[in-house]
C-alpha atoms as an extended CHARMM CRD file, in Angstrom:
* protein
*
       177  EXT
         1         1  UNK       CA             -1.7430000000      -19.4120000000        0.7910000000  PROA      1               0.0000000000
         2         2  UNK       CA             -3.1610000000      -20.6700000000       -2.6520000000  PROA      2               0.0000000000
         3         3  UNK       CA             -6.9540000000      -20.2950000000       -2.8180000000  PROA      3               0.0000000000
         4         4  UNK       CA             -9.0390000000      -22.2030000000       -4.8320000000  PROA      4               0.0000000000
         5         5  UNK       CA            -12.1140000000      -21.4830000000       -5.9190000000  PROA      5               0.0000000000
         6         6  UNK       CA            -15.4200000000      -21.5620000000       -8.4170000000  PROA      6               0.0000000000
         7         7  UNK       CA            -17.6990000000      -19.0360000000       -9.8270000000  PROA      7               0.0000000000
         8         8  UNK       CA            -21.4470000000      -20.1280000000       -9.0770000000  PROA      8               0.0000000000
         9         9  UNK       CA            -24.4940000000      -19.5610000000      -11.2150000000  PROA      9               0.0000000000
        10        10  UNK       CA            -25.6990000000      -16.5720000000       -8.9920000000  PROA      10              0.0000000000
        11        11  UNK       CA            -21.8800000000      -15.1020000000       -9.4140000000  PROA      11              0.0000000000
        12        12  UNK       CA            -20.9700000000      -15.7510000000       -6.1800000000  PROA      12              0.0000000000
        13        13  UNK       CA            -17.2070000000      -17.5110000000       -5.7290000000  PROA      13              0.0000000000
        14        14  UNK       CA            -17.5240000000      -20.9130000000       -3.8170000000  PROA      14              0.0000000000
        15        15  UNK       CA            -14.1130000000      -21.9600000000       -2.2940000000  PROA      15              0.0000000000
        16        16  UNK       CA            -13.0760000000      -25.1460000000       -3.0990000000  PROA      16              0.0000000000
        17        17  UNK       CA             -9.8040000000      -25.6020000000       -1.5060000000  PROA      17              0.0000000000
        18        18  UNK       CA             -6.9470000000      -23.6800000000       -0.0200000000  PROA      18              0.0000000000
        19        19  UNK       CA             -2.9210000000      -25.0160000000        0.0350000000  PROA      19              0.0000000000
        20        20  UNK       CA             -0.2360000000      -23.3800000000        1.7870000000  PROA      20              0.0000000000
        21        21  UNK       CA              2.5120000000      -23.1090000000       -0.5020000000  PROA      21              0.0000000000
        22        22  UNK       CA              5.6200000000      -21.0680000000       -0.5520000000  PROA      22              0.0000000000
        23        23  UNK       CA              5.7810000000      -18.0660000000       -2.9500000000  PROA      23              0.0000000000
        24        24  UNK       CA              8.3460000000      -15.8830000000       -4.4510000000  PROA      24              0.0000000000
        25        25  UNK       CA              7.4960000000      -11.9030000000       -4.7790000000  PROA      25              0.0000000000
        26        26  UNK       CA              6.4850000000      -11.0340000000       -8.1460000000  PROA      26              0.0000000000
        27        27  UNK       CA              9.1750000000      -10.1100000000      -10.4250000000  PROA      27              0.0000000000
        28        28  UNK       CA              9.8580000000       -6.6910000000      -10.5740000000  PROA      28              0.0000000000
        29        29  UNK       CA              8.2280000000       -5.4270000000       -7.0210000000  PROA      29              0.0000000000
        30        30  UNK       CA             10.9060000000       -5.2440000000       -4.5430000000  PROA      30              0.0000000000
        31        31  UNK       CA              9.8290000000       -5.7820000000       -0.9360000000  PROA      31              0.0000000000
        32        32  UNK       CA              6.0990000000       -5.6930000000       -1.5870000000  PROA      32              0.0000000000
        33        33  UNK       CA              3.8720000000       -5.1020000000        1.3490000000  PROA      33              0.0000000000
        34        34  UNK       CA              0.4560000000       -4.1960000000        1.3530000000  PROA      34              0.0000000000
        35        35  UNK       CA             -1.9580000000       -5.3470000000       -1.4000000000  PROA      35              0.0000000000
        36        36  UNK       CA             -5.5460000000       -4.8970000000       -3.0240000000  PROA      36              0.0000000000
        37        37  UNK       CA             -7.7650000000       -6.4430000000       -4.8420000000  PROA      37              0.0000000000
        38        38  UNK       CA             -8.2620000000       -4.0110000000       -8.6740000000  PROA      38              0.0000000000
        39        39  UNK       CA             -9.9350000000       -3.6590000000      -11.7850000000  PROA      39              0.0000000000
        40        40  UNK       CA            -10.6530000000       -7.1630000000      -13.6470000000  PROA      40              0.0000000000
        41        41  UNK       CA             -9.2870000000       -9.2920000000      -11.3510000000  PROA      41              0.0000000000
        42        42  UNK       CA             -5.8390000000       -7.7190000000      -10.7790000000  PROA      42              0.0000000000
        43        43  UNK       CA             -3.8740000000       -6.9040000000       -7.7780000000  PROA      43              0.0000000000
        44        44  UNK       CA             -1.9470000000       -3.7130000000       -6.5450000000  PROA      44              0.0000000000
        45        45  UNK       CA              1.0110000000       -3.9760000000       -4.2030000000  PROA      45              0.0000000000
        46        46  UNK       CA              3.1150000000       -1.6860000000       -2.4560000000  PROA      46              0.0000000000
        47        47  UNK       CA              6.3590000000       -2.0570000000       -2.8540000000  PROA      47              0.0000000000
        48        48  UNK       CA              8.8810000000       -0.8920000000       -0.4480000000  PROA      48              0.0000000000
        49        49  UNK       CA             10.9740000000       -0.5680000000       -2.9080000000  PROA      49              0.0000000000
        50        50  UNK       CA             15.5070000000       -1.3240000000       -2.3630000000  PROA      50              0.0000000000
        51        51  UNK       CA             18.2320000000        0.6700000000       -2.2730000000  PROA      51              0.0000000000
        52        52  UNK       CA             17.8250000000        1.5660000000       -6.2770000000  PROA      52              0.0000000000
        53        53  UNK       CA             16.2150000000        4.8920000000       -7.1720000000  PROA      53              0.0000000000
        54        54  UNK       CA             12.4410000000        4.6570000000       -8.0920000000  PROA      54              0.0000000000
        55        55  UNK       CA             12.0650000000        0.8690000000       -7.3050000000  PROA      55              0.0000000000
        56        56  UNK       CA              9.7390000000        1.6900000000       -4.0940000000  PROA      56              0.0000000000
        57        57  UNK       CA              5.5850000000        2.6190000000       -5.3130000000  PROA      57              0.0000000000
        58        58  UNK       CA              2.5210000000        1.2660000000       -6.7040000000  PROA      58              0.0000000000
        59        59  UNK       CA              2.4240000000       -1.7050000000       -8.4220000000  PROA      59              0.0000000000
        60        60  UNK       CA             -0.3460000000       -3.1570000000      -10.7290000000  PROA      60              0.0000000000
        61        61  UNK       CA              0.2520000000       -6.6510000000      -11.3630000000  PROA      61              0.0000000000
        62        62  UNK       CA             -2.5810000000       -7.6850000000      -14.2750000000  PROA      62              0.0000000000
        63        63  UNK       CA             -3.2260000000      -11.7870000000      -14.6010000000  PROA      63              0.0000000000
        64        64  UNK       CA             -0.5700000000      -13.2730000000      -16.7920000000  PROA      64              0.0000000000
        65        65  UNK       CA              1.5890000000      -10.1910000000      -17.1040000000  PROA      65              0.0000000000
        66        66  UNK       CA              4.7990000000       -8.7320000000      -15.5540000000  PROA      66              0.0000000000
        67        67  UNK       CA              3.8890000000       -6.5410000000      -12.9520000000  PROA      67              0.0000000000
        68        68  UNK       CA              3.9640000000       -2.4490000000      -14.2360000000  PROA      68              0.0000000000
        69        69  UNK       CA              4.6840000000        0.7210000000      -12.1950000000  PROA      69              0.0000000000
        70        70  UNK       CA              1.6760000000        2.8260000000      -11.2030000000  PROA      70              0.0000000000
        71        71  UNK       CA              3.4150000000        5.7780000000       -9.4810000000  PROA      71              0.0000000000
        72        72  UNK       CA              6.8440000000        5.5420000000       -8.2280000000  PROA      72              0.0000000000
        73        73  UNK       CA              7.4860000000        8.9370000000       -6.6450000000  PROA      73              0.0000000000
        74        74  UNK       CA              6.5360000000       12.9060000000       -5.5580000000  PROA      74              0.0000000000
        75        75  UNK       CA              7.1990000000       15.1380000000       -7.8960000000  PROA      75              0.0000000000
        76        76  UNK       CA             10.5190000000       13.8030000000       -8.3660000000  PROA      76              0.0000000000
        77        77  UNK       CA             11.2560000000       12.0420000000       -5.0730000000  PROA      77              0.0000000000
        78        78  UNK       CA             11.2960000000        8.6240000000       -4.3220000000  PROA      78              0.0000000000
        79        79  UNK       CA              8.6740000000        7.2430000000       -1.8230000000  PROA      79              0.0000000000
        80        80  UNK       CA             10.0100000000        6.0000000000        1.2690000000  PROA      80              0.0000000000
        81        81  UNK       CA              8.6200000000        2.8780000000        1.8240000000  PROA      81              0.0000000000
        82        82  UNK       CA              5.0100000000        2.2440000000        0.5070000000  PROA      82              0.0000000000
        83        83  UNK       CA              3.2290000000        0.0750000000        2.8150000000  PROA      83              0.0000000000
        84        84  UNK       CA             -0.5540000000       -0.6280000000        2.4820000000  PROA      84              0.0000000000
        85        85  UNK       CA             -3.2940000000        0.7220000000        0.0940000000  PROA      85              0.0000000000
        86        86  UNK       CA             -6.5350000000        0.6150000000       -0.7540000000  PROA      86              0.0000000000
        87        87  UNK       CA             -8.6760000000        1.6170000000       -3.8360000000  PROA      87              0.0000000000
        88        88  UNK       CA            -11.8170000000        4.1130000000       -3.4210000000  PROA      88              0.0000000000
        89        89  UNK       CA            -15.4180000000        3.8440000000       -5.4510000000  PROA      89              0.0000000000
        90        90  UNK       CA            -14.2340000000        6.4200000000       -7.9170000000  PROA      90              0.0000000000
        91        91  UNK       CA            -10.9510000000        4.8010000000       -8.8450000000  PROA      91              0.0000000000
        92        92  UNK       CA             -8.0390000000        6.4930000000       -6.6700000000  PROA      92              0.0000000000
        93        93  UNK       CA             -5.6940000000        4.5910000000       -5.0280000000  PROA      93              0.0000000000
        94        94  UNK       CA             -4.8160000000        5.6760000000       -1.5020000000  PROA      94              0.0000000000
        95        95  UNK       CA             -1.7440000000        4.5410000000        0.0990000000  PROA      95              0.0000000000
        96        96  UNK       CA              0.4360000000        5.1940000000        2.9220000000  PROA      96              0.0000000000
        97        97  UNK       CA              4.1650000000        5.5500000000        3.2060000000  PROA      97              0.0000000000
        98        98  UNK       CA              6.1580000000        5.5740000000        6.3570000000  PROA      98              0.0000000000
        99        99  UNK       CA             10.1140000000        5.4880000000        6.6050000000  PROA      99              0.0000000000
       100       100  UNK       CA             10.5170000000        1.6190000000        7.5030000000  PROA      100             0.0000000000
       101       101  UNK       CA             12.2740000000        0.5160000000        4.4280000000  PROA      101             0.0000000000
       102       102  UNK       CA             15.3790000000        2.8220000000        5.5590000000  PROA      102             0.0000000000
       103       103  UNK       CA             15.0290000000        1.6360000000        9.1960000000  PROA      103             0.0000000000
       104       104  UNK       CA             15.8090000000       -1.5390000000        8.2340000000  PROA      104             0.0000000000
       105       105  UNK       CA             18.5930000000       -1.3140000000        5.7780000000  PROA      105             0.0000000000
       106       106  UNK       CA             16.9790000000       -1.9060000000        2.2420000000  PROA      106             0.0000000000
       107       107  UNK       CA             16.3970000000        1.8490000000        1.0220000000  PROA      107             0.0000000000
       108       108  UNK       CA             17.8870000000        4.9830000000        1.0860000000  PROA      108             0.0000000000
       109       109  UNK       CA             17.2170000000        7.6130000000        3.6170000000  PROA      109             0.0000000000
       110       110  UNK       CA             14.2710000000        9.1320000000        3.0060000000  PROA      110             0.0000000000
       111       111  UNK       CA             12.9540000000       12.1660000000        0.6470000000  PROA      111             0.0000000000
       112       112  UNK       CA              9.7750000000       13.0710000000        1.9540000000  PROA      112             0.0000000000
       113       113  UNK       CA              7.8240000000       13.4820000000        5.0800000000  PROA      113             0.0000000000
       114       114  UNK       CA              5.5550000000       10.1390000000        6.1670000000  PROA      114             0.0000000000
       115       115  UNK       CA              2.4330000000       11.0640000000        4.4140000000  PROA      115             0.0000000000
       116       116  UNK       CA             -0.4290000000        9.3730000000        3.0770000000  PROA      116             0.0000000000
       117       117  UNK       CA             -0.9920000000        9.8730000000       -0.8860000000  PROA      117             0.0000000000
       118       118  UNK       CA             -3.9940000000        9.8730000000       -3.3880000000  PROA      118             0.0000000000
       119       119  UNK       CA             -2.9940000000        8.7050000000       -6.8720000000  PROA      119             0.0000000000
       120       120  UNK       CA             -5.7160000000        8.8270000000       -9.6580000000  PROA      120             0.0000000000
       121       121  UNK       CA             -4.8810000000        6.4930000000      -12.5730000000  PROA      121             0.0000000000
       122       122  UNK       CA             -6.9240000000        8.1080000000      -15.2230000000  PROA      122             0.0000000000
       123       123  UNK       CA             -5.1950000000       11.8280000000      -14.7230000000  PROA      123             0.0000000000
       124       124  UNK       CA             -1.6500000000       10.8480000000      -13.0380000000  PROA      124             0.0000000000
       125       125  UNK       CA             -1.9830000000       13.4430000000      -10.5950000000  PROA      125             0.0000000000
       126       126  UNK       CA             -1.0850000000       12.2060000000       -6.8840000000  PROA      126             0.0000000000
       127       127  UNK       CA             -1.5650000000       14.1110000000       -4.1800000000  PROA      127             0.0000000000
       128       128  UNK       CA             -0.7270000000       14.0550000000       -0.1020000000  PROA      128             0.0000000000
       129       129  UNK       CA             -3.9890000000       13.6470000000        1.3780000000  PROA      129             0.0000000000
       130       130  UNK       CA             -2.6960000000       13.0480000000        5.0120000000  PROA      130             0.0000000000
       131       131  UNK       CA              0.3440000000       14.4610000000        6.9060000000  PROA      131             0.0000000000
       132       132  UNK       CA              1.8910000000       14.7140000000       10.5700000000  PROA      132             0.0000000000
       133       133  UNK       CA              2.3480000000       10.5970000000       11.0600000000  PROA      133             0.0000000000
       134       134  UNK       CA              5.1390000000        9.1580000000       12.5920000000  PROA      134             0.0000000000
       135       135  UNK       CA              4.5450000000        6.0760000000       11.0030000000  PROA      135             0.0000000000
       136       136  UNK       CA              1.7940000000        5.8290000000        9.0360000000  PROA      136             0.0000000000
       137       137  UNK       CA              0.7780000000        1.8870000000        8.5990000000  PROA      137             0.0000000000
       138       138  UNK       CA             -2.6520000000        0.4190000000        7.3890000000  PROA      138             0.0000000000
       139       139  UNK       CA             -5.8880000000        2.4160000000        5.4060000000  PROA      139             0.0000000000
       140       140  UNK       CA             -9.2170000000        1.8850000000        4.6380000000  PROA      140             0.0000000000
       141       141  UNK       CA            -12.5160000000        3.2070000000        4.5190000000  PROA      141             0.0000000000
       142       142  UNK       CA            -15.9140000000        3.2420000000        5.9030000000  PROA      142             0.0000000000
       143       143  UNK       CA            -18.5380000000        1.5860000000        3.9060000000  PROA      143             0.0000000000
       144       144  UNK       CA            -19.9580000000        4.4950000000        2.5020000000  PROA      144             0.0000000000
       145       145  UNK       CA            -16.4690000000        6.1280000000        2.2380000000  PROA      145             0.0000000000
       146       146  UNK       CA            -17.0290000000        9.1300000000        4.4510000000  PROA      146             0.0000000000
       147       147  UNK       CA            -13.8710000000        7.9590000000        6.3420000000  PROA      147             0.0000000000
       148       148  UNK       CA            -10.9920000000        7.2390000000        5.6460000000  PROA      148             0.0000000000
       149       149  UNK       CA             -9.0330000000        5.4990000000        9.3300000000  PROA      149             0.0000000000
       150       150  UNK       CA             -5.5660000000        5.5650000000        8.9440000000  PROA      150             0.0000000000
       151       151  UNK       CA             -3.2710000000        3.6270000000       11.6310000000  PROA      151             0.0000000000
       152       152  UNK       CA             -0.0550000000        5.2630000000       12.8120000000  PROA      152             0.0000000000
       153       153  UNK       CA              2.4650000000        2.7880000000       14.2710000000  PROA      153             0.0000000000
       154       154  UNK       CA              4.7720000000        5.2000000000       15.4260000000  PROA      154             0.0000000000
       155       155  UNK       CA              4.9410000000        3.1620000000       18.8480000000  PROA      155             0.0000000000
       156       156  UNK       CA              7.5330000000        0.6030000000       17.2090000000  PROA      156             0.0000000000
       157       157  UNK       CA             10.1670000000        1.3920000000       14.6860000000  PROA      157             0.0000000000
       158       158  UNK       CA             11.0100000000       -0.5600000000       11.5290000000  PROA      158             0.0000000000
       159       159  UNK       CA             14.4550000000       -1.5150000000       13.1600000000  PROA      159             0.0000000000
       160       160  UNK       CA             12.3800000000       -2.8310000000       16.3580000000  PROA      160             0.0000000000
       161       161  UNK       CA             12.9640000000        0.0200000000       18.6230000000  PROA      161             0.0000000000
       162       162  UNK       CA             10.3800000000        1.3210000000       20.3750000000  PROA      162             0.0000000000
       163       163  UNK       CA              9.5940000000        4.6110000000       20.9940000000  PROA      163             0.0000000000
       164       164  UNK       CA              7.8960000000        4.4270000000       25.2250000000  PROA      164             0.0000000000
       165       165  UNK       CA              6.4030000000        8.4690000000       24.4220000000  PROA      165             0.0000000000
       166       166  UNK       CA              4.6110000000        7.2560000000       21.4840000000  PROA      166             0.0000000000
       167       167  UNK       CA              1.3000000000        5.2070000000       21.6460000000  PROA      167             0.0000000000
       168       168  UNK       CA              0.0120000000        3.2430000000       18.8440000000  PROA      168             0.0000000000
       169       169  UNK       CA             -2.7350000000        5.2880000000       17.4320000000  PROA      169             0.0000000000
       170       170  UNK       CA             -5.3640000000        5.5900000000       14.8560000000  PROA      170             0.0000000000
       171       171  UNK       CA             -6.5730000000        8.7060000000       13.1300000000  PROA      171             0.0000000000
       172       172  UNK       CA             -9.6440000000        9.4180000000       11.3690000000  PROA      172             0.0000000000
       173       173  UNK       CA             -9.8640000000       12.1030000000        8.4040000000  PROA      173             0.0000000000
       174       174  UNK       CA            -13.5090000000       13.1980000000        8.4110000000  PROA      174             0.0000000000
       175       175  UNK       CA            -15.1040000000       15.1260000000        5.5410000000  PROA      175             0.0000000000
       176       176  UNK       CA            -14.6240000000       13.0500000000        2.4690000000  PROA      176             0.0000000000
       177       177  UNK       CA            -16.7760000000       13.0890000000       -0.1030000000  PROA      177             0.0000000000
């Protein structure tokens, strides 16, 4: 979907139009998934990544550029499928990373537990925030960003199997901030 739209005196966007077109992946993000709005316009995608070594992380994607590698792996490992994400007040991005990719053929088995990360983009440091998912899906936060609710979709697997003991869940982290 192509959205068009204009910025209005008060700063507000008015939508003008919208077009369904068909669109390619940006070059250089293999498999992206989940994505968020950034700094100045920009977007951040996960990418699932392919069978290559450190093709599967965070993407920033400025306007007009080739899309650049945030953080690509733990300490050394390779992420196992980044999924969705979502950037807090003070500039972290949180993301989650379940095993899908491998489930369905594109990436190689996987390094690390399915976790949920913290990656700060002025200090490099990332961090697992979140552990003990089966499948860790979709994030976001309360308004006020005291919580952070964090789907598990351990219920169905990436290859379609289902797994009848496990129910689609969602957990909440309290205590941030």
């Amino acid at each position: 979907m192509k959205l068009y739209r204009t910025e209005q005196p008060n700063g507000e966007y008015k939508i003008q139009s919208v077009d369904w077109v068909k669109m390619r992946p940006p070059a250089g993000i293999d498999m992206p998934n989940g994505g968020v709005n950034y700094i100045n316009d920009t977007i951040i995608f996960c990418a699932q990544g392919s069978a290559t070594s450190g093709t599967g992380g965070i993407y920033h994607m400025p306007r007009g550029s080739a899309a650049k590698p945030l953080v690509t792996n733990f300490h050394g490992r390779d992420f196992n499928s980044p999924n969705d994400v979502v950037v807090a007040l003070d500039g972290s991005i949180w993301f989650t990373d379940p095993c899908y990719a491998n489930e369905q053929d594109f990436r190689q088995r996987p390094k690390l537990p399915n976790q949920v990360y913290r990656f700060d983009p002025k200090t490099g440091d990332v961090r697992v925030v979140a552990d003990g998912f089966g499948r860790p899906n979709g994030i976001c936060f309360s308004p006020d960003e005291k919580i952070v609710y964090i789907t598990d979709t351990d219920f169905i697997h990436g290859d379609g199997s289902k797994d009848p003991t496990r129910l689609e869940s969602y957990r909440v982290i309290l205590g941030l901030g």
